[in-house]
C-alpha positions as CSV (number, residue, x, y, z in Angstrom):
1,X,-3.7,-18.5,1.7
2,X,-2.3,-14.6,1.4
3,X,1.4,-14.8,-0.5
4,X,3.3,-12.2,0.7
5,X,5.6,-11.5,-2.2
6,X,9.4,-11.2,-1.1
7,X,12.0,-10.4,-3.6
8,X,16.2,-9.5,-2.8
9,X,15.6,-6.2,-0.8
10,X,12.6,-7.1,0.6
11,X,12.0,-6.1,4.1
12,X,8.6,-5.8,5.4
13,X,7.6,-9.8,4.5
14,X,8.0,-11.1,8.1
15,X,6.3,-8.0,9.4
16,X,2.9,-8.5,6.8
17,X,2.8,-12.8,7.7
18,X,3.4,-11.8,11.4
19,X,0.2,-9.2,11.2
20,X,-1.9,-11.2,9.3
21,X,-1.4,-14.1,11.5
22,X,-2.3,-12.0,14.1
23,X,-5.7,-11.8,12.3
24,X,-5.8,-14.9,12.2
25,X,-5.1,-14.8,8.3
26,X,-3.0,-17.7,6.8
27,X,-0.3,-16.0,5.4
28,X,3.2,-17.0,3.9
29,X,6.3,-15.6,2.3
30,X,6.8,-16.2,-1.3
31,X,10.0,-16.2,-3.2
32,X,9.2,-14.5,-6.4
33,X,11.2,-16.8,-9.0
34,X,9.1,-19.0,-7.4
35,X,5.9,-18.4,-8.8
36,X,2.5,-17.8,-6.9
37,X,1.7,-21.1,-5.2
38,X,-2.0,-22.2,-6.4
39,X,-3.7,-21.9,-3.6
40,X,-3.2,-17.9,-3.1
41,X,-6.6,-16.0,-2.0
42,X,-4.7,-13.2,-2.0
43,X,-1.5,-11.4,-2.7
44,X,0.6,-8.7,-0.5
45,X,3.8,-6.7,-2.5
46,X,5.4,-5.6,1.0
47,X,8.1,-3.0,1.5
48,X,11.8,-2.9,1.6
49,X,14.0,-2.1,-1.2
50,X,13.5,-4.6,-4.0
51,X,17.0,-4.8,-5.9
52,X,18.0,-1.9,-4.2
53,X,15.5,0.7,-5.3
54,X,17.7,1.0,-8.7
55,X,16.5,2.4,-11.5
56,X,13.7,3.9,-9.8
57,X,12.2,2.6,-6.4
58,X,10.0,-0.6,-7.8
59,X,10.8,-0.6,-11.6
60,X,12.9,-3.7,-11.7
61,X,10.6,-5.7,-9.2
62,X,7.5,-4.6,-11.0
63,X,9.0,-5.8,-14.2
64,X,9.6,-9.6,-12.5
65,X,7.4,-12.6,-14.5
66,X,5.8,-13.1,-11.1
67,X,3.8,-9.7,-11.5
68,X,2.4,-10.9,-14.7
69,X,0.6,-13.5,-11.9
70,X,-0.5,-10.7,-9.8
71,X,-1.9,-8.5,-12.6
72,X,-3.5,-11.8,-13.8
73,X,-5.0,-12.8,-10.4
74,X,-5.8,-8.9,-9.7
75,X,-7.9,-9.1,-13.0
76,X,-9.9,-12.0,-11.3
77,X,-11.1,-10.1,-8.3
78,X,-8.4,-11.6,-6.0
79,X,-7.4,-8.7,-3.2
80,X,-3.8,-7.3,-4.2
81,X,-2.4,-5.1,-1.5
82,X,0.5,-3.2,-2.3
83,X,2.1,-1.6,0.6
84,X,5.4,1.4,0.5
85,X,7.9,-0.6,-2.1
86,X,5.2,-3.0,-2.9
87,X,3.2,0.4,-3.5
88,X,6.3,1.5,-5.4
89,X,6.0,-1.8,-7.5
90,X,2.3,-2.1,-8.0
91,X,2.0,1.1,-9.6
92,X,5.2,0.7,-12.1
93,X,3.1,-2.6,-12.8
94,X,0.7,-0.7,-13.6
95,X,-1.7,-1.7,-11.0
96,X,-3.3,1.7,-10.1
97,X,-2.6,5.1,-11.3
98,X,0.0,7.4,-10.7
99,X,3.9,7.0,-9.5
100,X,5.8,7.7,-6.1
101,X,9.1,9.5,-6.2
102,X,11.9,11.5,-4.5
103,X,9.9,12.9,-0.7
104,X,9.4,17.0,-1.2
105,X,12.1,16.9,1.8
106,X,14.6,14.7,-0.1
107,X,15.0,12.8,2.9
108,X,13.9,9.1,4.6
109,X,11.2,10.1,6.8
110,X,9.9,7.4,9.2
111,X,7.5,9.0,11.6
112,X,3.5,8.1,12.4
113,X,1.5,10.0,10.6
114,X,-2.6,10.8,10.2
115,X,-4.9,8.9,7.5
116,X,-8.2,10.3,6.2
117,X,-10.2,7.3,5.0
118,X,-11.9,8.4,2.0
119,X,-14.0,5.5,1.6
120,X,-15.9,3.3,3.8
121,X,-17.3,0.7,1.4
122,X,-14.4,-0.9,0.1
123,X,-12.6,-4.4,1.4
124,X,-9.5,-1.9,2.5
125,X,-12.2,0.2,4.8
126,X,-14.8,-1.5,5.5
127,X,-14.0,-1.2,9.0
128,X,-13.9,2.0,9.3
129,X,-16.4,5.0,8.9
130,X,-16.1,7.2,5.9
131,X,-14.1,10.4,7.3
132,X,-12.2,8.4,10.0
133,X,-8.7,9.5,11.0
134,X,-6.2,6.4,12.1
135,X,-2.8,7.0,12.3
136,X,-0.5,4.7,10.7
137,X,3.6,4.6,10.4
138,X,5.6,5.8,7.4
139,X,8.6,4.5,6.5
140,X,10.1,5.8,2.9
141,X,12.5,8.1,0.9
142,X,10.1,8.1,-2.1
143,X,6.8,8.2,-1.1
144,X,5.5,11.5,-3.0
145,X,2.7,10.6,-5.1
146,X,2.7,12.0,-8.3
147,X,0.0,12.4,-11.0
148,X,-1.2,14.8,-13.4
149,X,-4.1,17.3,-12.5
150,X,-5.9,15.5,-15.0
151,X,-5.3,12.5,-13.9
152,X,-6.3,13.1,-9.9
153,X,-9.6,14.4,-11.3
154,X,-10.6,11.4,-12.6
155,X,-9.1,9.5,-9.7
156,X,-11.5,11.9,-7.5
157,X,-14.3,11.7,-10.1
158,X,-14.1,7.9,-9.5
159,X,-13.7,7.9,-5.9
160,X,-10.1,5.9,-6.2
161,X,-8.5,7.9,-3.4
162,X,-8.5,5.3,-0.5
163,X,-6.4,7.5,2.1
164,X,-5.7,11.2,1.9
165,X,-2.4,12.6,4.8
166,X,-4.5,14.8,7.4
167,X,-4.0,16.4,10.6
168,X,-5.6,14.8,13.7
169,X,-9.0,16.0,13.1
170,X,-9.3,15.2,9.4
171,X,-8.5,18.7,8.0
172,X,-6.4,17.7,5.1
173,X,-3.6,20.4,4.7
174,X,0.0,21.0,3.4
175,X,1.7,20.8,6.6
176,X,0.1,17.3,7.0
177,X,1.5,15.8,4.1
178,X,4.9,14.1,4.8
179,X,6.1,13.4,1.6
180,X,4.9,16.3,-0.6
181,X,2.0,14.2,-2.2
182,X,-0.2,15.4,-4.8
183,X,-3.6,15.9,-3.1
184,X,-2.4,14.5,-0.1
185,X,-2.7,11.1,-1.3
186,X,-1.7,8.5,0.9
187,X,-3.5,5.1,-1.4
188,X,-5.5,4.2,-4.4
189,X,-7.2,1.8,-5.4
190,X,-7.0,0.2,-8.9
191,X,-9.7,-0.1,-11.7
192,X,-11.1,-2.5,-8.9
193,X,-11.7,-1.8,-5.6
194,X,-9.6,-5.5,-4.5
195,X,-6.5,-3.8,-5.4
196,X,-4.9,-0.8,-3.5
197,X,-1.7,0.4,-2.9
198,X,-0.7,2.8,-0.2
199,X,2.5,3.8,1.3
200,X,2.2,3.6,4.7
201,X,2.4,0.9,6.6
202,X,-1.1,-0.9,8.0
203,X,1.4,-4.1,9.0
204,X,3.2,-1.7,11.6
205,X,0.0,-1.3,12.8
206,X,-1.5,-4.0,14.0
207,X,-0.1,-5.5,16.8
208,X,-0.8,-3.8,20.3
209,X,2.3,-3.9,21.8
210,X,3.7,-2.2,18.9
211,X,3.1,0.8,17.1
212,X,-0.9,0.6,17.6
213,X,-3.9,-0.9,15.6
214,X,-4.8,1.3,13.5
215,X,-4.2,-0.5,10.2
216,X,-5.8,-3.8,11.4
217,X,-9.0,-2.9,8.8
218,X,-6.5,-2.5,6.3
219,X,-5.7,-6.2,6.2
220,X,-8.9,-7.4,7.3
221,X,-9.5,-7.2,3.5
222,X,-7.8,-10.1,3.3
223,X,-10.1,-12.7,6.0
């Protein structure tokens, strides 16, 4: 069974049960003060605005005894899928590297946008083909990914960049990237290739009446 983490603020749960049901996924919501139920096969941090994006978007939530679960099943090999606030949290939990903060436009931007897949041959891409473009919602204020130079070497070194902002043909440019992102990164993955975090929104993408299906492969991590 996939828990789909839901704290107060949390706004994307339904969505991420609804889409992995779709799949065929069992899937259910999980109150965090409730603990991770046994039987979890896999975890999902959605998005929303987990007490109220205070602080900064993600610290509080990320900082909840029911993350020290996650990290501990996320050491095991169990897929943790961290998606715009549950991106937020995961990487204040220290999940995967870097941080997302204030967009370059200081604005909420909710628009579709293009996704490079970087990688073909993890659980998160496995249905696509390295190089792919899909094109996937956004919905966020603070979704500029920011790490040090030094830092997105390694990340690049490692091949940890899971989705890079591009235009429609895969040319990954400036005026592509939504949110100001350093390198254009739109997800990571952690020290393990089961855990990723990404800020848009594979969920809003998987149904075909709305908003495409695009980010089906995303979640066929998860079957």
């Amino acid at each position: 069974m996939i828990s789909v983490l839901q704290f107060g603020g949390s706004n994307c749960d339904r969505d991420a049960v609804r889409a992995l049901s779709h799949l065929g996924i069992d899937a259910e919501r999980v109150w965090h003060a409730d603990g991770l139920p046994a039987d979890t096969d896999g975890v999902v941090v959605p998005g929303g605005f987990s007490y109220g994006d205070y602080l900064r978007a993600g610290a509080m939530a990320a900082r909840t005894p029911v993350m020290e679960e996650v990290r501990s099943l996320a050491e095991d090999g169990v897929p943790v899928l961290g998606v715009c606030n549950g991106a937020q949290i995961g990487c204040e939990a220290g999940l995967t590297e870097g941080a997302f903060t204030t967009n370059r436009s200081a604005r909420f931007q909710c628009e579709h946008v293009h996704l490079r897949v970087e990688r073909a041959d993890t659980p998160w891409t496995a249905a696509y083909d390295e190089g792919e473009v899909i094109e996937v919602p956004i919905a966020h204020g603070e979704g500029r990914f920011e790490i040090s130079d030094e830092r997105l070497a390694t990340l690049n070194d490692e091949d940890r960049v899971l989705f890079r902002y591009c235009e429609a043909d895969g040319s990954v440019t400036d005026a592509a990237n939504p949110n100001g992102s350093t390198g254009n990164v739109a997800g990571v993955l952690g020290e393990r290739e089961t855990v990723a975090m990404m800020m848009p929104h594979p969920e809003r993408a998987t149904l075909p009446d709305v908003g495409g299906t695009d980010g089906q492969g995303v979640l066929r991590a998860f079957a």
